[in-house]
C-alpha positions in Angstrom: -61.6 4.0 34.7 -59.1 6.3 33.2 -57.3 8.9 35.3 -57.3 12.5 33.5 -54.2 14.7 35.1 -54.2 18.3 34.6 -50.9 20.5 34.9 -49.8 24.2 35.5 -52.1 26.7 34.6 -54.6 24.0 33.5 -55.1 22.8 37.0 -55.7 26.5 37.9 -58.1 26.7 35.0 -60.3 23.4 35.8 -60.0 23.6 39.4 -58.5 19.9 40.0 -55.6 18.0 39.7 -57.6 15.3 38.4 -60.4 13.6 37.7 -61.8 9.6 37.2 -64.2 9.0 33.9 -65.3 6.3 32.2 -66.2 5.2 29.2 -63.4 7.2 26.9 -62.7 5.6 23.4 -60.1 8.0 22.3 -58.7 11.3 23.1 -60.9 13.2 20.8 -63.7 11.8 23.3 -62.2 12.6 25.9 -61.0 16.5 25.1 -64.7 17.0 24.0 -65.7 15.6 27.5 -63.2 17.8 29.4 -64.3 20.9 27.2 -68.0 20.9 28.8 -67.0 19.7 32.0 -64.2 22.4 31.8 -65.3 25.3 29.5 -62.1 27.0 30.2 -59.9 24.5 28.4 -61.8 25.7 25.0 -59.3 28.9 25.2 -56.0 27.1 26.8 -53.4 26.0 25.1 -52.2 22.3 26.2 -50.6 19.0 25.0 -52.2 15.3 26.2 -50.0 12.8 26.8 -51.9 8.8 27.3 -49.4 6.7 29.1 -46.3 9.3 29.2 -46.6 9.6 25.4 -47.3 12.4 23.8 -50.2 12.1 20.9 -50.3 14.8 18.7 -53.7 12.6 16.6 -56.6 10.9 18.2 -55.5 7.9 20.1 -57.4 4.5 21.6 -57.4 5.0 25.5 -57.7 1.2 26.9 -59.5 1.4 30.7 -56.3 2.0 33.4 -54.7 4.4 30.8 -53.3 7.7 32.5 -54.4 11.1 30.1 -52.3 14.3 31.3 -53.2 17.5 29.8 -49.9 20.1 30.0 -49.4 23.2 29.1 -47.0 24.2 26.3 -43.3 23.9 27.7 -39.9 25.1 25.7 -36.7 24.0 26.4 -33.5 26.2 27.2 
């Protein structure tokens, strides 16, 4: 199982904090998974982050892994 984490604005957007799935090779899987189940993600802006590292390509997610979509943050 891999534990998907929304935050900010995305939880408002999905309507959960997270979610369990299974059966994720990657994060392009995984964004295309959360797209249907959340059709509202489509039009947000967000960053994923597998294991507290951001990915910024598509990345291996290994069963146990911890996937956190966040919205865009700036410093100051």
């Amino acid at each position: 199982m891999i534990e998907v984490m929304f935050f900010g604005q995305l939880t408002d957007s999905t309507g959960v904090s997270s979610v369990m799935v299974e059966e994720v090779a990657n994060t392009d899987m995984l964004i295309d998974m959360m797209k249907m189940r959340y059709p509202s993600l489509a039009s947000s802006k967000y960053m994923v982050a597998v294991n507290n590292t951001m990915v910024t390509e598509n990345t291996i997610i290994t069963p146990g892994s911890k996937v956190a979509f966040m919205p865009p943050f700036s410093g100051g």
